[in-house]
C-alpha positions in Angstrom: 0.0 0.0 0.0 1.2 3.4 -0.5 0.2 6.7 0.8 -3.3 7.8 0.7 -3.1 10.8 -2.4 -5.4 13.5 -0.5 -4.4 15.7 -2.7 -5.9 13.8 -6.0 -9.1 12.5 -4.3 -9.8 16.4 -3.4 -9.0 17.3 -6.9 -12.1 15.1 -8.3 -14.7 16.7 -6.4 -15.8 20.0 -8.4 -17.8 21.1 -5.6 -15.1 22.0 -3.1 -14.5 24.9 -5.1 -17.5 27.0 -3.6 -17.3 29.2 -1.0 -19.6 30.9 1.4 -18.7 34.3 2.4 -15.1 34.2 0.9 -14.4 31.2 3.0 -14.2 27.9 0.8 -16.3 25.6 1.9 -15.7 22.5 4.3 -18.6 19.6 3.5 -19.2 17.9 6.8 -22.1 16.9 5.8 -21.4 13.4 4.0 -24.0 11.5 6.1 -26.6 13.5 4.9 -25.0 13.0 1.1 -21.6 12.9 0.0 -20.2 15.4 -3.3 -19.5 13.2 -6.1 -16.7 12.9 -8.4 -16.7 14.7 -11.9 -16.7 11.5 -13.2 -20.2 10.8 -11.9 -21.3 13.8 -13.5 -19.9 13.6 -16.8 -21.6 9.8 -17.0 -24.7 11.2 -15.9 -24.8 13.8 -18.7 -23.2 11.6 -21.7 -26.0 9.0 -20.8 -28.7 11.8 -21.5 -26.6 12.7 -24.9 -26.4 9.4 -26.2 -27.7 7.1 -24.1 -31.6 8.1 -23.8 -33.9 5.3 -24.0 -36.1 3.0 -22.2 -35.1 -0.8 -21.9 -34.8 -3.9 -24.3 -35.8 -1.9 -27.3 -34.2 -2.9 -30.7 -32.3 0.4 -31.5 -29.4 1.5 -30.7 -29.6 4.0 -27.6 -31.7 1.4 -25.7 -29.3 -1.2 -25.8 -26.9 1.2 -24.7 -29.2 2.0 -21.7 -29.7 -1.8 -21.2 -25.4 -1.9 -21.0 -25.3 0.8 -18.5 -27.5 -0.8 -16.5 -26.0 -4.2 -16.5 -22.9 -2.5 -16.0 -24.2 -0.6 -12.5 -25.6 -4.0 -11.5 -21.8 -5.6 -12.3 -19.8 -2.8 -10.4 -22.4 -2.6 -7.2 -21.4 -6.5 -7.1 -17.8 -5.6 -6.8 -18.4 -3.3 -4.2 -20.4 -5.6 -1.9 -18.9 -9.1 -3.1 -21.8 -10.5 -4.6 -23.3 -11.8 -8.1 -24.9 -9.0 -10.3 -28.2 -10.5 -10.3 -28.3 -10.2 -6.5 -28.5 -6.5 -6.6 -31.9 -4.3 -6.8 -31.6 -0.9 -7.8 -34.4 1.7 -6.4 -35.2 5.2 -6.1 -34.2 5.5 -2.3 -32.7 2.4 0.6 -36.4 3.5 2.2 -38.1 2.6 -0.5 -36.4 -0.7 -1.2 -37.3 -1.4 2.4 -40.7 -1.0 2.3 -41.1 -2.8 -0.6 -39.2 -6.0 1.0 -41.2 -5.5 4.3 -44.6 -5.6 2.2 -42.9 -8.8 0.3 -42.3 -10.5 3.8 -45.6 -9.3 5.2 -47.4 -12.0 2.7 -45.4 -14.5 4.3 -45.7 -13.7 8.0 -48.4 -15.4 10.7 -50.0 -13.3 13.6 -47.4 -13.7 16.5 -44.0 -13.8 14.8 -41.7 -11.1 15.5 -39.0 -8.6 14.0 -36.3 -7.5 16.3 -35.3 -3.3 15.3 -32.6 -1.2 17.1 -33.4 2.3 18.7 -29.8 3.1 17.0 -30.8 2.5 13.7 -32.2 5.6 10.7 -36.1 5.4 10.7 -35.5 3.5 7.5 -34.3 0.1 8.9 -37.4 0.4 11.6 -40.5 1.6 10.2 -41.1 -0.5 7.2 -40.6 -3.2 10.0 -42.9 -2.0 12.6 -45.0 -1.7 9.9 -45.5 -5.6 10.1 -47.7 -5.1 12.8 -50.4 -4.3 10.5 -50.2 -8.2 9.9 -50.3 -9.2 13.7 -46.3 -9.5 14.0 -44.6 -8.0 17.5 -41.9 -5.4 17.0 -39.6 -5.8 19.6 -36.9 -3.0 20.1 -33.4 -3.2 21.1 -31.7 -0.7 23.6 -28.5 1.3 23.3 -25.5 1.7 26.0 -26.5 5.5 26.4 -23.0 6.2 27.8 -21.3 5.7 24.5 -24.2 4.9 22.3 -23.3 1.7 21.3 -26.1 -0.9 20.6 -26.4 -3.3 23.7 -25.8 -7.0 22.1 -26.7 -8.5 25.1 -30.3 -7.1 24.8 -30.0 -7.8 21.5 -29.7 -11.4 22.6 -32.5 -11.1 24.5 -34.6 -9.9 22.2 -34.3 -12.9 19.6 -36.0 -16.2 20.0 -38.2 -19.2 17.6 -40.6 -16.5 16.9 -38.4 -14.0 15.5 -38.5 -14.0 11.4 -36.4 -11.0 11.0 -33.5 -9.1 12.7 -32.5 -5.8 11.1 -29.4 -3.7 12.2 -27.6 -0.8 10.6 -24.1 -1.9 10.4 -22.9 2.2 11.6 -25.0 4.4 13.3 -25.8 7.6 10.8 -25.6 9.9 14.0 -23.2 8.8 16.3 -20.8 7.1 13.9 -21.1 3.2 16.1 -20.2 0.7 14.1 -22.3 -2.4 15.6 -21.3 -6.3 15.4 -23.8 -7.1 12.5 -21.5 -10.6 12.3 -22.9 -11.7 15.7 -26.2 -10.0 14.9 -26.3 -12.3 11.7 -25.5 -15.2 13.6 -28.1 -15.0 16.5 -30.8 -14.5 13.5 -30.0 -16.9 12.0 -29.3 -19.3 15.0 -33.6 -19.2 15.5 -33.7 -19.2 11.4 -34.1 -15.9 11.2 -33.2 -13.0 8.5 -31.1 -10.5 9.0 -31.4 -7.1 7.1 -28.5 -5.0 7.6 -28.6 -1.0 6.7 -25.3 -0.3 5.3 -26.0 3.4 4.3 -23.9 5.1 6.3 -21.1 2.5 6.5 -20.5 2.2 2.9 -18.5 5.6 2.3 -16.0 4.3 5.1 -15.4 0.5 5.3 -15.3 -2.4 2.6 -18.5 -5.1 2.6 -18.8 -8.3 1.9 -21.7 -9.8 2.2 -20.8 -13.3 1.6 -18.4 -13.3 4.3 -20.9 -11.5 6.2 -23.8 -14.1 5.3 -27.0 -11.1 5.7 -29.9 -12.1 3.8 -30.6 -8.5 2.9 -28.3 -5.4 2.8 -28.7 -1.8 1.5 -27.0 0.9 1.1 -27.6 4.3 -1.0 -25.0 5.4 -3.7 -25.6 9.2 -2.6 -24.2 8.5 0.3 -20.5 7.0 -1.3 -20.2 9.4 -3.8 -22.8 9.1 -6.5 -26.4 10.2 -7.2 -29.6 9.7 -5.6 -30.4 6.2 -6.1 -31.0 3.2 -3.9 -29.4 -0.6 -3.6 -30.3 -3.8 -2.1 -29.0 -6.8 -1.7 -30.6 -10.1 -1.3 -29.4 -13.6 -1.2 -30.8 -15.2 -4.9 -32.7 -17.7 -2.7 -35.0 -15.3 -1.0 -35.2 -12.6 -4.0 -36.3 -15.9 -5.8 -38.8 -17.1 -3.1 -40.1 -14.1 -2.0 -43.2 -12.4 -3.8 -42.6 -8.6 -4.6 -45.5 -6.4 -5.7 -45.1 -5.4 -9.2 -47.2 -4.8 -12.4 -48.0 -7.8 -14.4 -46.1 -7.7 -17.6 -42.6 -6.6 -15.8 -39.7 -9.7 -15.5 -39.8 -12.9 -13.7 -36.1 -13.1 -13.8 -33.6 -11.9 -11.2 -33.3 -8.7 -10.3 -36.4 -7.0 -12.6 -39.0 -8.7 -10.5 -37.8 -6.3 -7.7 -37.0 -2.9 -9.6 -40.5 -1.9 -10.1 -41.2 0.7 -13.1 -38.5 2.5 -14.9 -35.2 2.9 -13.4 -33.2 6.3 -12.6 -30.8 5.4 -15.8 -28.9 8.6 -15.7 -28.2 7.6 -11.9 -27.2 3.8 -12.8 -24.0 5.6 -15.2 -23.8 7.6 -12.4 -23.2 4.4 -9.9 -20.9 3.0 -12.2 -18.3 5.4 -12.4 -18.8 6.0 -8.4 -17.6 2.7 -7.9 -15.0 3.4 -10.6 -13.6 6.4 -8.8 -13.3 4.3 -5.8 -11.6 1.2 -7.5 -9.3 4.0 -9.5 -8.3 5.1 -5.6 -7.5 1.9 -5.1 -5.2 1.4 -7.6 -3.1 4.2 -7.0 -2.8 3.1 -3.2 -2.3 -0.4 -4.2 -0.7 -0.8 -7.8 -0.7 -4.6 -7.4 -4.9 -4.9 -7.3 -5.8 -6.2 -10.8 -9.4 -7.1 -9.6 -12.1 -3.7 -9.5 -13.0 -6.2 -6.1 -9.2 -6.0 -5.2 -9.3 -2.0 -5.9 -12.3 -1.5 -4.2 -11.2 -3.4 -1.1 -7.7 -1.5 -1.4 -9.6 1.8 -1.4 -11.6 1.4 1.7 -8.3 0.4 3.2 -6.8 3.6 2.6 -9.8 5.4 3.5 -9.8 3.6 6.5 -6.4 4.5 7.4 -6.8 8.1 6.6 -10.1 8.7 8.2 -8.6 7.4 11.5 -6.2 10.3 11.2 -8.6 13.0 11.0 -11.0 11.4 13.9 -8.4 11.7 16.6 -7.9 15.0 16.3 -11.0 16.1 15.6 -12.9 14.1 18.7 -9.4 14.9 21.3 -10.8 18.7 19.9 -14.3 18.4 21.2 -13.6 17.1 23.9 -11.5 20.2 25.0 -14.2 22.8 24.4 -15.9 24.0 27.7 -20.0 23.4 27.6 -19.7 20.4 25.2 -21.4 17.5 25.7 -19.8 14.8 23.1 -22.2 11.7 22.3 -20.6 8.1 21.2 -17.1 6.3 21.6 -14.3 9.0 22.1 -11.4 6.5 23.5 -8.9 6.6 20.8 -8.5 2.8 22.2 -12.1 1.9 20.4 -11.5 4.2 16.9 -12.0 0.6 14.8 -15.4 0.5 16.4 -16.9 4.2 14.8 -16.8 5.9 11.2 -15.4 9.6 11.6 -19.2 11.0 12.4 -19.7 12.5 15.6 -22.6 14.0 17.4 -22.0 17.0 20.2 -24.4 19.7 21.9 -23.1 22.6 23.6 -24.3 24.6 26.3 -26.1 27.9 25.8 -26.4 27.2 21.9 -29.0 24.9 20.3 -28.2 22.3 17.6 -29.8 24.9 14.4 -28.1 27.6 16.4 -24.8 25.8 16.0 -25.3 24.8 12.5 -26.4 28.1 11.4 -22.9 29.5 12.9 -20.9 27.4 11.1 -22.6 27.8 8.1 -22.0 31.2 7.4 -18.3 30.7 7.9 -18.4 27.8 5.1 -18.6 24.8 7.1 -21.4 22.5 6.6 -23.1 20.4 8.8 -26.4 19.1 10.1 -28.7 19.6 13.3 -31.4 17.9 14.4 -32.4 14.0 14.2 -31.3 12.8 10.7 -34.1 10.3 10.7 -32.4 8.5 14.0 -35.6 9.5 16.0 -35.2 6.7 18.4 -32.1 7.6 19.4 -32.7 11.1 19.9 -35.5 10.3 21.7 -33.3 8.0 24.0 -30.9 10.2 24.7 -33.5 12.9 25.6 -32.5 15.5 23.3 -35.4 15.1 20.8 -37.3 17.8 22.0 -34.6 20.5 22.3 -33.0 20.3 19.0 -31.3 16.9 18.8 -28.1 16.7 18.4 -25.2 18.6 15.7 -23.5 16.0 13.3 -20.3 16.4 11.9 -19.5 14.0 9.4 -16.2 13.7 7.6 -15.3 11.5 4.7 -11.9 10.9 2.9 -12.0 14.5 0.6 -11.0 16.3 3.9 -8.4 17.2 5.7 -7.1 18.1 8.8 -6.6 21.6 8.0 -10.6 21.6 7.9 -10.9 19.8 10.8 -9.2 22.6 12.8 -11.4 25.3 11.5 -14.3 23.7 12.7 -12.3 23.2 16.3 -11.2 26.9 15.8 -14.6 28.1 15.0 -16.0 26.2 18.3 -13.3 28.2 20.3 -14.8 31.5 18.9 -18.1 30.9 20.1 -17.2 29.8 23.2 -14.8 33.0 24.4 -18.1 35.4 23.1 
C-alpha cells in the first residue's frame, strides 16, 4: 500500500471549489450525502446525450441503456462481493425497504416477530414496525446511552423461535457506532431468522462483503459514497427468488427485474458506475498490485480507513476540549475501529440549528437535528430541544478543515 493521495481525491470533487462568504467551503455533511466525483457527473450527462432510452428496445440508444445498467448492476457487485443478479436498484434504501417489508408481510403469521434497534435511521425500523399491520410483535433493542453503542446482550434477549427478521444498521448515521452485524447475523440466523442489515452510512468508510458477512438482505444508497440519488439492495438469490414482490403484471420474472418496479433512474445507474470506478481508480493508485475492481475497491476502503482514522483523533481529542460540550458516542482513541469519523455533540447555551447556522455562514457544513435517527434522539433525551449537531467527515477532507471547525467552536465559546 502506498500513501493515501489527499491531494488527488480532493481534486475530483468539483464542488469543493465553492465558497460561502469568501471562506471555501468545508462539506461535513457526508451522512446526509456525499459530493460526487466529476466522473459521476460527466456519466450522468453523456448518458442523457447518447444514451436516452427505455429498456430492451431494438435500437441503438436502448441497448446502450440496457449496458449501462448491466454495467451498474456488475460494479455494485464488486463493491459488496456479490453476483450481479443479486443487486436491486431503487429510487431510495427507504423505499427498497418498504417494498421487501410488504414482500415479507405476505409470508408472516399473527405472532411472529422482527427484532429493530433504537440506534438504527427510521428507515431500517419503520417499514418493519409496519409488520404489525399483519399481527407481528416489533420488539426494540436498547442502546448503552454512555457511548451509544447498541447493547448486544439485549439484543440477545430480544431474539427467540418466533423471530422471522432481525435488522441492524451496520454504523450508526448519527453517532458514527459501528455495531457487530457478524454476531447479529449469527443469533438470527441461529432461530432461522433473516437479517437485514442497513449499510447506508457504513458504505462511504469501510469495505463489505456480504458473503463473508452471510446477511440475507443489505442496503445501502450510492448518494451517500459518492454518487447520485439512487438506492441498492441486496438479497441472497434464494430469498429474492422465493419471495413475492408487488409489481405490475407484464414486468420480468427473472432476477433482479422482478424487484425494480417501473422505470429505473438510468442517468443515476452511469452515475453508480463510475462512483464505484472512482473508488476502485483510488484503489489502484494506493495499491498498484490490485488487478481485480473487487481488489481495488477493497484497497480503497483500506486507505480510507487508514486516513479517516487520522482525521477522527484529532478532531474528537478537539471536542472534547471545548468548555459546555457534551460529546455523544465512543471517544477513547483505544475503540476508533469501532466508529466511522461522524460524531454528534451539543453545547451549552447554543441549540443544535443555532450551532449549524454558525458554522454555516463561515463555510462549514453540517447538520442539526435527528437525521431520521428518532429513536435515538429520543433515548438520549434531546429530541425535544433540537437533537443533536453532526459532523460528518469523509476521505476529501483534511485536517486543516478539521481545525477550522475546532477553531470556530473556540470562537463561540470565548463570546
Amino acid at each position: 500500500m502506498t500513501d493515501f493521495n489527499v491531494a488527488w481525491a480532493r481534486a475530483q470533487f468539483p464542488a469543493r471549489a465553492q465558497e460561502v462568504n469568501g471562506h471555501p467551503a468545508v462539506f461535513f455533511d457526508g451522512p446526509g450525502g456525499t459530493q460526487v466525483p466529476e466522473r459521476v457527473i460527466a456519466a450522468m450527462c453523456d448518458y442523457l446525450v447518447h444514451s436516452n432510452a427505455n429498456t430492451h428496445g431494438a435500437f441503438s440508444t436502448s441497448r446502450r441503456s440496457d449496458e449501462i445498467i448491466a454495467g451498474a448492476h456488475a460494479a455494485i457487485a464488486d463493491l459488496l462481493g456479490c453476483d450481479a443478479d443479486e443487486v436491486v436498484f431503487g429510487p431510495n434504501m427507504t423505499t427498497l425497504a418498504f417494498a421487501l417489508s410488504h414482500a415479507l408481510a405476505r409470508e408472516l403469521r399473527a405472532g411472529d416477530e422482527a427484532v429493530v434497534t433504537r440506534l438504527d435511521h427510521d428507515a431500517n425500523v419503520a417499514p418493519w414496525q409496519a409488520l404489525a399491520e399483519r399481527g407481528a410483535v416489533v420488539r426494540a433493542v436498547d442502546i448503552r446511552v454512555e457511548d451509544c453503542t447498541l447493547d448486544m446482550e439485549d439484543l440477545a434477549r430480544q431474539i427467540n423461535p418466533r423471530t422471522r427478521l432481525v435488522a441492524v444498521g451496520y454504523a450508526s448515521n448519527a453517532v458514527g457506532t459501528i455495531n457487530d452485524v457478524a454476531e447479529a447475523v449469527r443469533l438470527a440466523h441461529a432461530v432461522g431468522a433473516m437479517a437485514f442489515i442497513d449499510a447506508v452510512h457504513y458504505a462511504p468508510h469501510g469495505s463489505i462483503d456480504v458473503r463473508a458477512l452471510d446477511c440475507d438482505f443489505l442496503a445501502c444508497s450510492p448518494y451517500k459514497f459518492f454518487g447520485p440519488h439512487t438506492g441498492v439492495l441486496y438479497g441472497k438469490r434464494e430469498h429474492l427468488a422465493r419471495l413475492r414482490p408487488y409489481k405490475v403484471r407484464p414486468a420480468l420474472e427473472e432476477l433482479p427485474g422482478r424487484w425494480e418496479t417501473g422505470t429505473q433512474n438510468h442517468e443515476g445507474l452511469a452515475g453508480v458506475r463510475a462512483a464505484v470506478d472512482y473508488l476502485a481508480e483510488l484503489g489502484r493508485l494506493c495499491s498498484p498490485a490490485a488487478t481485480t475492481r473487487r481488489a481495488a475497491l477493497v484497497a480503497a476502503y483500506e486507505a480510507i480507513r487508514r486516513y479517516e482514522r487520522g482525521l477522527i483523533q484529532p478532531l474528537i481529542a478537539g471536542l472534547l476540549e471545548i468548555p459546555g460540550l457534551t460529546f455523544y458516542g465512543i471517544r477513547d482513541p483505544a475503540r476508533f475501529d469501532q466508529r466511522t469519523p461522524t460524531v454528534a455533540i451539543r453545547l451549552a447555551g447554543h441549540t443544535p440549528r443555532e450551532l449549524a447556522d454558525f458554522f454555516g455562514t463561515r463555510g462549514i457544513f453540517t447538520w442539526d437535528g435527528n437525521y431520521y435517527a428518532l429513536n435515538l434522539t429520543e433515548r438520549l433525551g434531546v429530541e425535544s430541544t433540537g437533537g443533536l449537531l453532526r459532523i460528518g467527515l469523509v476521505h476529501y477532507n483534511t485536517a486543516e478543515e478539521v481545525e477550522r471547525l475546532l477553531g470556530a467552536l473556540r470562537e463561540l465559546t470565548l463570546t
